[in-house]
C-alpha positions as CSV (number, residue, x, y, z in Angstrom):
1,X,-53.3,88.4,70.0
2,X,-54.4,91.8,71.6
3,X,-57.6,91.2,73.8
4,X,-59.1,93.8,72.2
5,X,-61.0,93.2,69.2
6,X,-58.8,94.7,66.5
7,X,-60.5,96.7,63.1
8,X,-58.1,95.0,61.1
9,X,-59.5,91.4,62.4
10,X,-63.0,92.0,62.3
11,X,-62.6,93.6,58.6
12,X,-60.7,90.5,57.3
13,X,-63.5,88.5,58.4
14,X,-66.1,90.9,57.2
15,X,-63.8,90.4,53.5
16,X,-63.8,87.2,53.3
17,X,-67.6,86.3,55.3
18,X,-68.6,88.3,52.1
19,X,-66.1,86.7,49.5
20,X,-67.4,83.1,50.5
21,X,-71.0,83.9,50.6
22,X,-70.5,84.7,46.5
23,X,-72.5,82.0,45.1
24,X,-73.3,79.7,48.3
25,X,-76.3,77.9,47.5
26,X,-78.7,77.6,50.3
27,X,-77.3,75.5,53.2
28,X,-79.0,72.2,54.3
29,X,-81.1,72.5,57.3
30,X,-79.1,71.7,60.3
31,X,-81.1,68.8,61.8
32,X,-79.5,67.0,64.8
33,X,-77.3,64.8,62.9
34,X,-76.0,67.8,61.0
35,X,-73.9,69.1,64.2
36,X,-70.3,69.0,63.0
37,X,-67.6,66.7,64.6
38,X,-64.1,67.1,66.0
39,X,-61.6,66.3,62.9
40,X,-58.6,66.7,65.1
41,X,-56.6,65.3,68.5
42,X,-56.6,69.4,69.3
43,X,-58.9,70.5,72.1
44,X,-62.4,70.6,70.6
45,X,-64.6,73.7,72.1
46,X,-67.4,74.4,70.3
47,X,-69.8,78.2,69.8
48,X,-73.6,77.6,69.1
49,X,-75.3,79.3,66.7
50,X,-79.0,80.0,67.6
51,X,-80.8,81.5,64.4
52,X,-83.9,80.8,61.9
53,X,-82.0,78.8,59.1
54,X,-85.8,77.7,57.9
55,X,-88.9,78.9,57.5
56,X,-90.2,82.8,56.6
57,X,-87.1,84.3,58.4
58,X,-84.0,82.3,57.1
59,X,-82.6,84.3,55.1
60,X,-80.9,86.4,58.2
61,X,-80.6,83.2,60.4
62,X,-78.5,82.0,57.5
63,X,-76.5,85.3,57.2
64,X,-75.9,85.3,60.4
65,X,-74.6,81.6,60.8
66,X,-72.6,82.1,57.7
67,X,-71.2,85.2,59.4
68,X,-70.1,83.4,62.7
69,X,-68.8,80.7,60.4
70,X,-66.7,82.6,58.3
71,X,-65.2,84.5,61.1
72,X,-64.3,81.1,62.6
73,X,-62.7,80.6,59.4
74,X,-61.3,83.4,59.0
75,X,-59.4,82.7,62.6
76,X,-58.4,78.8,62.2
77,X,-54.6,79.5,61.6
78,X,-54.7,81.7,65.2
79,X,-57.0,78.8,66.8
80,X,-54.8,75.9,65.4
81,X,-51.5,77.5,66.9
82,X,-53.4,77.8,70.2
83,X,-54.1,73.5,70.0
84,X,-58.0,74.4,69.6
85,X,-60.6,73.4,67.4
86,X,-63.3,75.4,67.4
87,X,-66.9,73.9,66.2
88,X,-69.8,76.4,64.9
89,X,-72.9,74.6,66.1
90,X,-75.7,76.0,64.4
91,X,-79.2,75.3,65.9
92,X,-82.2,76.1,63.9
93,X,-85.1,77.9,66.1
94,X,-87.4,78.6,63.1
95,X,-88.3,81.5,64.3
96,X,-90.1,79.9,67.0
97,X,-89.7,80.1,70.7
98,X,-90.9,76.5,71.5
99,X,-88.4,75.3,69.0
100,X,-85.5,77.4,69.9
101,X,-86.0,76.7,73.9
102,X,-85.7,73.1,72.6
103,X,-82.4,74.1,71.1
104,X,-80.8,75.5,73.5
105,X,-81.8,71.9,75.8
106,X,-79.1,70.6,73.9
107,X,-75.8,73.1,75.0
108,X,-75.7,72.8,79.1
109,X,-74.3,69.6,79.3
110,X,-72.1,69.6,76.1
111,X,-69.1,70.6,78.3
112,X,-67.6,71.8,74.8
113,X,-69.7,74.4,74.7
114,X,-68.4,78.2,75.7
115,X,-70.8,80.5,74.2
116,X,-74.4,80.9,72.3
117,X,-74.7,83.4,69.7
118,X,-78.8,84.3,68.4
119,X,-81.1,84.6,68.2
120,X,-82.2,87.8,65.8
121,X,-86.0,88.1,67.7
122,X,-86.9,88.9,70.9
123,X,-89.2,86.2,71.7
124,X,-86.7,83.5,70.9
125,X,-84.8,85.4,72.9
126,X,-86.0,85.5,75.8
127,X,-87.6,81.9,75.4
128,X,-83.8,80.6,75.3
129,X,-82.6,83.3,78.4
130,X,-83.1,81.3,81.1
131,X,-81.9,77.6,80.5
132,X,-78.5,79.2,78.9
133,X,-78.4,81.6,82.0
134,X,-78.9,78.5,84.5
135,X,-75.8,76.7,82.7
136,X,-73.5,79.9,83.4
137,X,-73.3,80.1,79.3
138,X,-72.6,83.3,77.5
139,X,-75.5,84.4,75.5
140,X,-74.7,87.4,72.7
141,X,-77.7,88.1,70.5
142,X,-76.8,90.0,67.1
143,X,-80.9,90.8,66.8
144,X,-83.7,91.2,69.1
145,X,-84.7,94.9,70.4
146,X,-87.5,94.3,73.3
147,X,-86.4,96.2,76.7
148,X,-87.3,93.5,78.7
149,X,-84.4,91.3,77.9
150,X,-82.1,93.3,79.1
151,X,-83.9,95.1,82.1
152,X,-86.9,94.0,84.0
153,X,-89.2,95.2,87.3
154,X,-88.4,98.4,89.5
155,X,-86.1,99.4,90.7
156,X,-84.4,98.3,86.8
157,X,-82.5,95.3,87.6
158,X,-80.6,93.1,85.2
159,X,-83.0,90.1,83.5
160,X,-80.2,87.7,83.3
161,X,-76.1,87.9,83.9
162,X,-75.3,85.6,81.2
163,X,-77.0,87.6,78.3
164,X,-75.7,90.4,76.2
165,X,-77.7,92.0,73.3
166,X,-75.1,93.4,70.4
167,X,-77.8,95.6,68.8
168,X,-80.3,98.4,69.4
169,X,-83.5,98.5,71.2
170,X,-86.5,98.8,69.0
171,X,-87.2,102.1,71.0
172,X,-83.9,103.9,69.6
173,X,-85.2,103.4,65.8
174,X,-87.0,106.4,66.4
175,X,-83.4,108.3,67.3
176,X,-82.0,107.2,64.6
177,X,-84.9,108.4,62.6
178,X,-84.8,112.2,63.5
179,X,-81.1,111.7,62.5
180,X,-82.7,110.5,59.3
181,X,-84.9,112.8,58.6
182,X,-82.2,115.6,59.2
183,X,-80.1,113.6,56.7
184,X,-82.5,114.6,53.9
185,X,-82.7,118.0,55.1
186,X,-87.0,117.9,55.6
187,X,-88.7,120.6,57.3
188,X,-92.2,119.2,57.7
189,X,-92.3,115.9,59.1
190,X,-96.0,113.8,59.9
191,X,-95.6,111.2,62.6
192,X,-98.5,108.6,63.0
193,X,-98.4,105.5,65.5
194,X,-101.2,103.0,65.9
195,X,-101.6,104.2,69.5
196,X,-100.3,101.3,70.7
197,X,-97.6,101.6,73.6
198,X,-94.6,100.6,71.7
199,X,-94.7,102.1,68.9
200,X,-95.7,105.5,70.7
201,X,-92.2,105.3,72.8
202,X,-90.4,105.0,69.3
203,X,-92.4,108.2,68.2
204,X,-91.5,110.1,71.4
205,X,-87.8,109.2,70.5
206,X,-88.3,110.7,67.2
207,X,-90.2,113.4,68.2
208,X,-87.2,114.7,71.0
209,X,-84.7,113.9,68.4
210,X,-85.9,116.4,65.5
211,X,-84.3,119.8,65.4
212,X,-86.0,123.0,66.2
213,X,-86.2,123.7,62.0
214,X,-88.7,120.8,61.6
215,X,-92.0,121.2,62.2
216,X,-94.1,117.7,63.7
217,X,-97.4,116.8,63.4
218,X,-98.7,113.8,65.2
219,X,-101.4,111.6,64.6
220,X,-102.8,108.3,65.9
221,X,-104.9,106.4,63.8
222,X,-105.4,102.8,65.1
223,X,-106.2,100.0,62.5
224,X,-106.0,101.7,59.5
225,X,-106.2,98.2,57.6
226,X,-109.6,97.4,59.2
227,X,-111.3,101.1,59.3
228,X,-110.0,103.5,56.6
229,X,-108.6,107.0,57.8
230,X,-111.4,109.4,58.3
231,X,-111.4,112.3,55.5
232,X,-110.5,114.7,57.9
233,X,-107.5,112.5,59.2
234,X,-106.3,112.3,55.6
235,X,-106.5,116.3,54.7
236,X,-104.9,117.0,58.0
237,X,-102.1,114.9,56.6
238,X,-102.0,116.4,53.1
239,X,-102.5,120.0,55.0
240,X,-99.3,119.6,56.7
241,X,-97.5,119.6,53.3
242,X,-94.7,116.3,55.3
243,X,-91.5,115.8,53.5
244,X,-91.4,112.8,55.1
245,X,-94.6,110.8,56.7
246,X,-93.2,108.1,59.6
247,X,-95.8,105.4,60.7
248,X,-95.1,103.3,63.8
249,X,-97.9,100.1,64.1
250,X,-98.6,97.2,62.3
251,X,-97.6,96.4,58.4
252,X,-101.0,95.8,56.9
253,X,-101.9,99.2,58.8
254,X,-98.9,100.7,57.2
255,X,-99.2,100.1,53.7
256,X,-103.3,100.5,53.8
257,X,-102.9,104.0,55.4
258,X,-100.0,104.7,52.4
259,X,-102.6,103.6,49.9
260,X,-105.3,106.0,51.5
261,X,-102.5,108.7,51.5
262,X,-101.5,108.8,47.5
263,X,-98.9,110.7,48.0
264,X,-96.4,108.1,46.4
265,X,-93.6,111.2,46.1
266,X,-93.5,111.7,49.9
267,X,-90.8,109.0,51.4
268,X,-92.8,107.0,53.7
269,X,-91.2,105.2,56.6
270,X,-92.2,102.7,58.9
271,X,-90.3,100.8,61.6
272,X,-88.7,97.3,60.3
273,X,-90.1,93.6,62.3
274,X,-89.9,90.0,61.0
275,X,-93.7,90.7,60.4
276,X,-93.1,93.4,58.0
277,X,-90.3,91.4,56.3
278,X,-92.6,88.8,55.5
279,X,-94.9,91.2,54.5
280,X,-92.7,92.3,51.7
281,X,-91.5,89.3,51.1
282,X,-95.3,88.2,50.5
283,X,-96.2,91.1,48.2
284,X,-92.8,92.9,47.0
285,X,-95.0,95.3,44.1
286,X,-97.0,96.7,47.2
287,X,-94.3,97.3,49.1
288,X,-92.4,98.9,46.5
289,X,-91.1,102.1,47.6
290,X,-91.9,101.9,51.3
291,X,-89.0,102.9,53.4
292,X,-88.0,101.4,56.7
293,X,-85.5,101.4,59.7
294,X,-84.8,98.2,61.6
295,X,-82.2,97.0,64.5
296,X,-79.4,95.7,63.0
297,X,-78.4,96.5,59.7
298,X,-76.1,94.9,56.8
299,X,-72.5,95.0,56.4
300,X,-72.3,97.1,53.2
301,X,-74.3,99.7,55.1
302,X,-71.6,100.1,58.3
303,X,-69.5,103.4,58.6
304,X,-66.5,101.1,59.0
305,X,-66.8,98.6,56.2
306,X,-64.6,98.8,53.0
307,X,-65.5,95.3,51.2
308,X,-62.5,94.4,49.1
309,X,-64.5,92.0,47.1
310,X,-67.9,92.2,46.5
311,X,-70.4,89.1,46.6
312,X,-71.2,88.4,43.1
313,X,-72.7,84.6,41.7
314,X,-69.7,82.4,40.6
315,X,-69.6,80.1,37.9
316,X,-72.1,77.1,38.3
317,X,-73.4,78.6,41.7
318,X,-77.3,78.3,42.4
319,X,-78.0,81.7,44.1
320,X,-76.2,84.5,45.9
321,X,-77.2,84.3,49.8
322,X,-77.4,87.9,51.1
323,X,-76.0,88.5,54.5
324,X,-78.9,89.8,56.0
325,X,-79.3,91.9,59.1
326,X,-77.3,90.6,61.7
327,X,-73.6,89.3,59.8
328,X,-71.8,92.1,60.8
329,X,-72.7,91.5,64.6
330,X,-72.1,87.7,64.3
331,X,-68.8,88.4,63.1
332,X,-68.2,90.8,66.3
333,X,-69.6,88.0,68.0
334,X,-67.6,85.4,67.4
335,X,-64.6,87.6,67.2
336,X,-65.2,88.3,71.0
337,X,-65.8,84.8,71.6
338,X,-62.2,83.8,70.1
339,X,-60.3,86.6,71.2
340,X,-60.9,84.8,74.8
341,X,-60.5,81.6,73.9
342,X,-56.8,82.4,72.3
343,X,-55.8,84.6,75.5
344,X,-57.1,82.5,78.3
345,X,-55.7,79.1,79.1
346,X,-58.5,77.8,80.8
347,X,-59.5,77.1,77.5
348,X,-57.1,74.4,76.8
349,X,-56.2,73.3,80.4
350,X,-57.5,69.7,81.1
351,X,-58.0,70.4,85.2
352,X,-60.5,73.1,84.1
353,X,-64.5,72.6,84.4
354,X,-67.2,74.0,82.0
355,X,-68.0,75.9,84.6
356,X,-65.0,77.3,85.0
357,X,-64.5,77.8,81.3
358,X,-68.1,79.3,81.2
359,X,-68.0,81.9,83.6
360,X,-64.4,83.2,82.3
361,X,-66.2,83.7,78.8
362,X,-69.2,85.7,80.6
363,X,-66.4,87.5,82.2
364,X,-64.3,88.5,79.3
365,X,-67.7,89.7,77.3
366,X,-68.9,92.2,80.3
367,X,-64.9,93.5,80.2
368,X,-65.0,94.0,75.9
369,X,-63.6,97.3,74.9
370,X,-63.3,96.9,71.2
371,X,-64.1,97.8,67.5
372,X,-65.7,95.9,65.5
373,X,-68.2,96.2,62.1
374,X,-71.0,97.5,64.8
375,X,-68.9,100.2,65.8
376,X,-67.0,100.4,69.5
377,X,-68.4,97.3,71.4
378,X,-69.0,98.0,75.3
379,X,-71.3,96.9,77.5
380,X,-73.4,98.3,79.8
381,X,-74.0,96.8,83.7
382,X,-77.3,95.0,82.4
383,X,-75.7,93.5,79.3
384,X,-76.7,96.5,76.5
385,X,-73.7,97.2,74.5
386,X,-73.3,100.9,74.6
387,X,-74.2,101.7,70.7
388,X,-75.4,100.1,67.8
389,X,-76.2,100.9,64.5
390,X,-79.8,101.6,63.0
391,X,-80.3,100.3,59.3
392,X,-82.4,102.0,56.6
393,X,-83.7,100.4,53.9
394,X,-86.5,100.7,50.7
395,X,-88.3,97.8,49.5
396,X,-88.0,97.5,45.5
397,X,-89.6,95.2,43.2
398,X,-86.4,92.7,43.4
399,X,-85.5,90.3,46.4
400,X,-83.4,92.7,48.0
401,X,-83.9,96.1,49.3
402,X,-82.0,99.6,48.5
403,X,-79.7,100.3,51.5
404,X,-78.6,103.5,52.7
405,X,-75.9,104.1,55.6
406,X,-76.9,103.0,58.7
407,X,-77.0,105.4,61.6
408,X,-74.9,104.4,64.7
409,X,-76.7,105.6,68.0
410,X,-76.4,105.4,71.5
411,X,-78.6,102.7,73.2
412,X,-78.7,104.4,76.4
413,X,-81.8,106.5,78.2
């Protein structure tokens, strides 16, 4: 096996991740007596997967460990032939950082353990960084865009050499989005943030990005749930005739100031968090119609992916379990993971330590120079893989959103 991470590989898994989710029912939470067990006399070495499989955000930790699962699966005959038994150990963070830093407790002295993949938000994230880092253990996270947990302080220095983030900072939605708005050919394009410094970094990425043939108008207008846009803030809007309006701040903000607006033919477009999931989730007719970008972005949606089968309910099956957000990085992931494990013989040699094995895998995943669902996976000296896609989305009425290609981008300044 090739220690680069073949297309052909990575799409077999994407195939059948997709095949198998057709009619899973949702998966019983993975308490602590739920961690599988070795079957076999083979050399047992296990992968952790950190992700929300309860609460408000489980439907991408579940896509995710369902990814990493069926990529495992898809893998076995490879893994068997090597005399290695490969565990998926899924840990359920809720979407909490107390929780998932009492997770990740659980994988430095497991000596079976070689690698961490999750969590899909930044403050679980960077809740779990530091007791994975401590124990030399490889940390890829398919989800999570905050800056900080890749680089920290000046001079920019590294936040930890264990952890590697295989998406998109929450600044470069705002790249991706001039590429977006290019995509629908607009000329007149509003751009609104709450003021806060955040979201006006992912408007100055948006603004640099637009071509000279669009004209911008910016706005802030702070709170818009709380205090209603100002008369004059609203015919400004309306004056500047947008053919596309892009709000940056928070959810309720967004969908009160597209309320105020009642322009319900302009696309409006907001930037994608767990909070405004749950938002939808919570009120899908008001949301109806509300476009958004977000880090990460689902399989179907990837230049690369050519699904031979698609996920459809099967006979007797409860409900169809989406893939969510973060599959297709799971299964580049874990396809990283076992590429090292099947070309490195520290792996199976019994005079090896966890340490040993540990550090090779951190190693291997600073040297990847592969393809996978994500696009070309590289990594930068603080851990940023070198580009990632953007996903773009419209909330409907129905569980599931409209999806429209996702936008690959550079992650670099």
């Amino acid at each position: 096996m090739s220690k680069a991470l073949s297309r052909t590989v990575v799409m077999v898994a994407a195939v059948g991740f997709l095949a198998q989710l057709a009619g899973c029912g949702a998966p019983t939470e993975p308490g602590r007596l739920a961690e599988p067990t070795a079957t076999t006399s083979k050399t047992v070495r296990k992968i952790a997967v950190l992700a929300p499989l309860t609460g408000t955000q489980a439907i991408q930790g579940r896509g995710l460990l369902r990814a990493v699962e069926s990529a495992v699966e898809q893998r076995q005959a490879d893994l068997e032939k090597s005399g290695i038994e490969l565990i998926v150990m899924p840990l359920d963070d809720r979407g909490e950082s107390s929780v998932g830093q009492q997770q990740a407790t659980r994988l430095p002295d497991d000596a079976a353990v070689v690698g961490l993949i999750g969590s899909v938000n930044s403050l679980v994230n960077e809740s779990v960084q530091p007791i994975v880092n401590n124990a030399g253990i490889a940390m890829v996270a398919p989800g999570g865009g905050a800056t900080t947990l890749t680089t920290r302080g000046q001079p920019v220095r590294r936040a930890f050499r264990t952890f590697f983030r295989l998406c998109a900072l929450d600044v470069n939605q705002g790249t991706a989005t001039s590429r977006w708005v290019s995509r629908g050919k607009a000329t007149s394009v509003v751009l609104i943030t709450d003021g806060q410094l955040e979201n006006r970094l992912v408007g100055r990425s948006l603004a640099q990005g637009l071509g000279k043939g669009v004209r911008l108008t910016t706005l802030t207008v702070a709170r818009a749930s709380q205090t209603p846009p100002t008369p004059a803030v609203l015919a400004r809007i309306r004056q500047a005739k947008p053919a596309r309006i892009v709000f940056y701040g928070n959810p309720d903000d967004a969908l009160a100031l597209r309320a105020s607006l009642k322009l319900p033919r302009v696309p409006f477009l907001t930037a994608g968090s767990i909070a405004l999931d749950e938002a939808a989730q919570s009120d899908p007719a008001a949301w109806a119609g509300v476009q958004f970008s977000t880090v990460g972005a689902v399989p179907q949606s990837l230049p690369g992916f050519r699904p031979a089968v698609a996920p459809s309910p099967t006979a007797g099956s409860a409900e169809v379990s989406p893939p969510g957000l973060y599959a297709a990085a799971g299964i580049d992931a874990a396809n990283l993971m076992i590429n090292q494990l099947l070309t490195d013989r520290i792996y199976t040699s019994t005079s090896a330590t966890s340490g040993q094995r540990r550090k090779a895998m951190v190693t291997a995943i600073s040297k990847a120079n592969a393809v996978g669902l994500t696009g070309r996976i590289r990594f930068n000296a603080f851990g940023q893989v070198l580009q990632a896609p953007i996903g773009f989305g419209t909330f409907t009425r129905l569980d599931e959103p409209a999806w429209q290609p996702a936008i690959i981008v550079s992650t670099q300044p």
